[in-house]
C-alpha positions in Angstrom: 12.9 3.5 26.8 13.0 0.2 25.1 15.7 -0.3 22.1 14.5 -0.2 18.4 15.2 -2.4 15.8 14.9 -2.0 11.9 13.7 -4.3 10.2 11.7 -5.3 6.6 8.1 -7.0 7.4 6.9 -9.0 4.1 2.9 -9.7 3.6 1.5 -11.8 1.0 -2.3 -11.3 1.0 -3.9 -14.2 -0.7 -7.6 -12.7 -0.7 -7.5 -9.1 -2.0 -10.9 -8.1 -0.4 -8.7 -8.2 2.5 -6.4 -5.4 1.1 -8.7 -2.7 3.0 -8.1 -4.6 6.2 -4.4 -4.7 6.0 -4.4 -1.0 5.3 -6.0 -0.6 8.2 -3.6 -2.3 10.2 -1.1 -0.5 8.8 -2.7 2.5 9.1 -2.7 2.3 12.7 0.8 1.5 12.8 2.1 4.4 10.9 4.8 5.3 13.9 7.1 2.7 13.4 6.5 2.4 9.2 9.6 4.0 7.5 8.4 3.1 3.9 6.3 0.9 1.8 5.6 -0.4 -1.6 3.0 -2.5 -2.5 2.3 -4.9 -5.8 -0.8 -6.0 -6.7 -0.5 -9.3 -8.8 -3.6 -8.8 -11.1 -3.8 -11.8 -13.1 -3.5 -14.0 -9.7 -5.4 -11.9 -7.5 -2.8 -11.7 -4.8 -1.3 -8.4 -3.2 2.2 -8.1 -2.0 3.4 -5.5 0.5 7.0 -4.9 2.1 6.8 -2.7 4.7 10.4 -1.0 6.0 10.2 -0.8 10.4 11.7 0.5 13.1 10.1 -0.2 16.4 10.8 -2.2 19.6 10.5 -5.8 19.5 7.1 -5.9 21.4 5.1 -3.1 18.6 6.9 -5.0 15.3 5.7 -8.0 17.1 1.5 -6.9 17.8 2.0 -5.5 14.5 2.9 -8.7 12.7 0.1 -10.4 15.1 -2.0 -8.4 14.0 -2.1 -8.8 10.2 -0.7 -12.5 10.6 -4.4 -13.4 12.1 -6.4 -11.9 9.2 -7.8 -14.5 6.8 -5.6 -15.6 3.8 -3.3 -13.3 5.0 0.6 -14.3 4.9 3.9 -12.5 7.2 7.4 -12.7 8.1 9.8 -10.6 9.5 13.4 -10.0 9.4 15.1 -7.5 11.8 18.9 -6.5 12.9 20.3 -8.5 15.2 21.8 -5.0 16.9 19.3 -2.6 18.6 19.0 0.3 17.5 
């Protein structure tokens, strides 16, 4: 079984009519999602998740491929350095 690591992912989406898209994303992702909060910025129309992981390397990283690729869509990632 390949090692986990925990990890914070941060997504800034720039287009909120992309919001139900993300979710989605997310959505099907739900295994290695320990915890979210989400802010909607009203007045400039811009949604900003962080999103608490702990996967392997290989499912943080299709996940963040994943959203990264949707339109006006912003993501980084921090993670331990130690496996978990």
């Amino acid at each position: 079984m390949a090692e986990k690591r925990l990890g914070v992912i941060g997504i800034v989406v720039e287009d909120r009519e992309m919001v139900p898209l993300v979710n989605q994303v997310l959505s099907e992702n739900e295994s290695i999602i320990i915890g979210r909060m989400g802010v909607p910025y009203r007045e400039k129309q811009i949604a900003i998740i962080s999103i608490i992981i702990n996967g392997t390397t290989d499912q943080i990283g299709a996940l963040t491929g994943k959203l990264g690729s949707l339109e006006h869509v912003s993501v980084k990632s921090a993670l331990t350095k130690k496996k978990l």
